[in-house]
Each structure stands twice: as structure tokens, then as C-alpha cells.
N, C-alpha and C positions, 0 to 999 in steps of 0.2 A: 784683544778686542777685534772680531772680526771685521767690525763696519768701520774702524778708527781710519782717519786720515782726511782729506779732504773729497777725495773720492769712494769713500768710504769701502775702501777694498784694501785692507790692513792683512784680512786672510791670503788672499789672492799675492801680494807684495810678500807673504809670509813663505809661502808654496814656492814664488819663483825666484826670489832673488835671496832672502835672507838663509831658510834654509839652505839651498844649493853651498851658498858661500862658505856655511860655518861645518857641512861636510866635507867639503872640497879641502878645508882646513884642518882635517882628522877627528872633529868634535862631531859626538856622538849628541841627535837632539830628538829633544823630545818634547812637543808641541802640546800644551793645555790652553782651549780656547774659551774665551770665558762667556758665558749667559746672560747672565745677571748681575744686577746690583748688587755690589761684596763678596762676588764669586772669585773674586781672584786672592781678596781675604780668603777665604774657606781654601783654597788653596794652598796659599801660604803655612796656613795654623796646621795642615796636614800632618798627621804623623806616621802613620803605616802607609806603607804601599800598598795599592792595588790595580787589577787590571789596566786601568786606565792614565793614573794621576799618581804620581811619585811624591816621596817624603822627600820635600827640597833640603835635607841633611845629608842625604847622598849625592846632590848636585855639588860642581865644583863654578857654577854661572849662572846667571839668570840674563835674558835677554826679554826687557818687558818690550812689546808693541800697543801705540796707544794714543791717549792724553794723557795729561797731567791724574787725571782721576785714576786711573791705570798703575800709577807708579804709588798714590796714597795711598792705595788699596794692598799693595803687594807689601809696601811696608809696614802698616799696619799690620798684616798676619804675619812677619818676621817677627815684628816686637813683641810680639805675644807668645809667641813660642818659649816655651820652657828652657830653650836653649838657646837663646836669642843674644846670648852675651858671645 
């Protein structure tokens, strides 16, 4: 969530400090920033790849930023995925 936090600069915190960290660490990342309402559901439920947004089956991590709604939402579209067990 771009605006999350109390300064609502979750993107900006995203770009300088967490990214940096988790390359500096050898992990390869890859940033999906969300829009809308249930958009990180839709996310989650993803199954093909495409230019943009990865099928989190090939991820080995998730790193949500956010609130609490942010982390409902992401597992929400885990649960649902056909492979979710």
C-alpha cells in the first residue's frame, strides 16, 4: 500500500530502506503496489505470470507493507488458490 503508515509514505520507506536492505541480502525483489480495494487479493489468486505481477508459486517470500487490511487481503488470495495447501 503506497500511502500505509502514519506518514503515509509506505512506497517511499519501500524504495529506500526495505528494498535496499533485502538486495544487499542477495534476495532478488520484486515490488507489486496495490490500488485498490482487494487488489492485493487479485494478486495473491494470480496464477500465470506476466509482464508486470508474478504467480506467487514461484516466490520463495512475501514481504507485505501496510495495515492490518493489507495482510487480510493477501491471505485471503493465498487461501483460495488451488494450491494453497
Amino acid at each position: 500500500n503506497p500511502c500505509s503508515g502514519p506518514k503515509q509514505n509506505g512506497a517511499q520507506v519501500c524504495e529506500t530502506t526495505v528494498r535496499p536492505m533485502l538486495e544487499q541480502a542477495g534476495i532478488d525483489v520484486h515490488v507489486c503496489v496495490t490500488t485498490h480495494a482487494n487488489h492485493a487479493t487479485q494478486l495473491m489468486e494470480q496464477k500465470n505470470e506476466n509482464e508486470t505481477e508474478g504467480d506467487i508459486s514461484t516466490y520463495q517470500g512475501l514481504v507485505l507493507m501496510g495495515g492490518d487490511g493489507i495482510i487480510h487481503e493477501a491471505l485471503n488470495g493465498i487461501l483460495t488458490r488451488e494450491d494453497a495447501d
